[in-house]
C-alpha positions as CSV (number, residue, x, y, z in Angstrom):
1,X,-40.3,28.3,6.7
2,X,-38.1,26.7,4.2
3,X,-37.1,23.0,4.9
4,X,-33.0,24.3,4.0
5,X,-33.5,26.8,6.8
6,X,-33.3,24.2,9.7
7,X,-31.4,21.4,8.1
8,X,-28.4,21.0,10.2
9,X,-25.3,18.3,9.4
10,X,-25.7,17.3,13.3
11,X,-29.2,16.1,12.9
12,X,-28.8,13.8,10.0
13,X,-28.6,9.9,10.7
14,X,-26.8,7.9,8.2
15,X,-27.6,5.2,8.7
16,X,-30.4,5.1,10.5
17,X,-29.9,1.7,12.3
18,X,-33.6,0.8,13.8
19,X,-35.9,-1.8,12.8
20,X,-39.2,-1.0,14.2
21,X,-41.4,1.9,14.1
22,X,-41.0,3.0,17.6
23,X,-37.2,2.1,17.0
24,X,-36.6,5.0,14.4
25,X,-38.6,7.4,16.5
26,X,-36.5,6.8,19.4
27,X,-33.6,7.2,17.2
28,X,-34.4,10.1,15.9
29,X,-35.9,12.2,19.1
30,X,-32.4,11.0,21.0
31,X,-30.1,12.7,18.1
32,X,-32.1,15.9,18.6
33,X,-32.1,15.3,22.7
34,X,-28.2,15.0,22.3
35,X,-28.0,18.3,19.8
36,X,-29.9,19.8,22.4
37,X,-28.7,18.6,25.7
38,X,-32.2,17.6,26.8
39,X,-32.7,15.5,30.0
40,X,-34.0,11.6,29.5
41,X,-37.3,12.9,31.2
42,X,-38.1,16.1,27.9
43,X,-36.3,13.3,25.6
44,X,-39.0,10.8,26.8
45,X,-42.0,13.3,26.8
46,X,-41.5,14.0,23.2
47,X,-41.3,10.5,22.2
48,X,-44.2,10.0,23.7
49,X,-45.7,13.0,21.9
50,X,-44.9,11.8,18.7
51,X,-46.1,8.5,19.3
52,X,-49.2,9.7,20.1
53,X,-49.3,11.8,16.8
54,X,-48.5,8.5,15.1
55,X,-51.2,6.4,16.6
56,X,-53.9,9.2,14.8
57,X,-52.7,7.7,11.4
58,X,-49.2,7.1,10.2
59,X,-47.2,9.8,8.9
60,X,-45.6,7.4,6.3
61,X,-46.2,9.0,2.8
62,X,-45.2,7.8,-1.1
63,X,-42.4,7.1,-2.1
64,X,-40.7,5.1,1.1
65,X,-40.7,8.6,3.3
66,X,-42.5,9.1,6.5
67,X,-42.5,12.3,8.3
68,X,-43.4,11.7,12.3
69,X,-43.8,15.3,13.4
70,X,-44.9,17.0,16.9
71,X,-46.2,20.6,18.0
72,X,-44.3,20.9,21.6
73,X,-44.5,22.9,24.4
74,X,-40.7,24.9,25.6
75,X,-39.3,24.1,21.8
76,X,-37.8,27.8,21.1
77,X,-37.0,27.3,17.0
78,X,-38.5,24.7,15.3
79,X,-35.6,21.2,14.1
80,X,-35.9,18.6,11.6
81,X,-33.6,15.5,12.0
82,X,-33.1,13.6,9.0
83,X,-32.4,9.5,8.9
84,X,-31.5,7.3,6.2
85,X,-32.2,3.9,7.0
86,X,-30.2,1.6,4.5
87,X,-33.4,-1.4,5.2
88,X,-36.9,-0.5,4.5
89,X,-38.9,-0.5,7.6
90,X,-42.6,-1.3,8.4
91,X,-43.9,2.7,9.6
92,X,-46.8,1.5,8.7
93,X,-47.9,2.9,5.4
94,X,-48.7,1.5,2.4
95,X,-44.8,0.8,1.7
96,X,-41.9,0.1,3.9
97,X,-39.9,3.3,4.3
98,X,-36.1,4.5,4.4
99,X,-36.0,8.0,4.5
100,X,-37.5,9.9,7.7
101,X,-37.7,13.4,9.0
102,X,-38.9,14.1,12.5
103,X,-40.2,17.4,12.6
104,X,-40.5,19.3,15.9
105,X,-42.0,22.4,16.4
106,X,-43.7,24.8,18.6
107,X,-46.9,24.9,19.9
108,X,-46.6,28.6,19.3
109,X,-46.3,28.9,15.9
110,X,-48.3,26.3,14.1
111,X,-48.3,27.6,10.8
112,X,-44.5,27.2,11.1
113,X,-44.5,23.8,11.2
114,X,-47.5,23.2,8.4
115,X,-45.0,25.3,6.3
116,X,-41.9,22.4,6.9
117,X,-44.3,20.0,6.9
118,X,-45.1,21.1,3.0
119,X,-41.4,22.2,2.7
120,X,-40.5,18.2,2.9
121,X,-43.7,17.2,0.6
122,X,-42.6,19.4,-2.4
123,X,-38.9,18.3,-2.0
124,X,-39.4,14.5,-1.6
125,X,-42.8,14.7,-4.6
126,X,-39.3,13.8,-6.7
127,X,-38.5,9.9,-6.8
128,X,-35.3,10.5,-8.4
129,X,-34.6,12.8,-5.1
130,X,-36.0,10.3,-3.0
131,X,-33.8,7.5,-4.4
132,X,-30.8,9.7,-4.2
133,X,-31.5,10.1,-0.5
134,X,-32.5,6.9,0.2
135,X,-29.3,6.1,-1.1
136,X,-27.1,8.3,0.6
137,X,-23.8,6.9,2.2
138,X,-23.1,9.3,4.8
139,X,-24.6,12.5,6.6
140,X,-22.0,14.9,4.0
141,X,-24.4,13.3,1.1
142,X,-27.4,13.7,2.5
143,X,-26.4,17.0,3.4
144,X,-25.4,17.9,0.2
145,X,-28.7,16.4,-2.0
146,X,-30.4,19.5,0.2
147,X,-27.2,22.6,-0.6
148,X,-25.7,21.5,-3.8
């Protein structure tokens, strides 16, 4: 699955207003718990979920890009929610990072989410793309950078 096949306009943060680690990953899981209409109980079992993945090794990668990600039980079609955060935070990789993409998918279909999980490597391997991302003003920008 191609990252441009679940990139929606209502799951793009910008900006991503958090400071902390567990900050952005809060942030992000609630904008997908609100696209979804999830109660506070699922919104705060996949937090935890991620968390856990998290505390196996950062997903931060080069480049100022972390991808926290999850294989979840009851998720139907997999989601990536994107968000810009205009200061670099501590995700702890080597380097702070702006740019994040939470990536849930199901349990079911595993190769699915390896193939978003690469679908995000190959289109943030680019600094220029990075840097235009990192530097997004608003969620139409961001948007674009994926369409246009």
């Amino acid at each position: 699955m191609d990252l441009c096949n679940v990139i929606k306009k209502e799951l793009i943060i910008v900006p991503l207003t958090a400071s902390s680690k567990d900050g952005i990953i809060e942030s992000l899981v609630n904008k997908y718990a609100e696209y979804k209409h999830l109660t506070a109980e699922k919104t705060a079992d996949i937090i935890d979920e991620i968390k856990k993945r998290e505390s196996l090794g950062s997903t931060a990668m080069e480049n100022g890009i972390a991808i926290p990600h999850a294989k979840l039980e009851g998720v139907e079609e997999s989601a990536v929610v994107i968000g810009i955060s205009r200061l670099p935070v501590d995700f702890g990789g080597e380097e702070k990072t702006k740019v994040f993409f939470l990536v849930l998918a199901s349990k079911n279909n595993p190769s699915e989410h390896v193939q978003l999980l690469a679908s995000i490597a190959r289109a943030c391997s680019s600094s220029v793309f990075v840097r235009l991302l990192s530097g997004a003003k608003s969620v139409t920008e961001v948007y674009e950078l994926f369409f246009d």
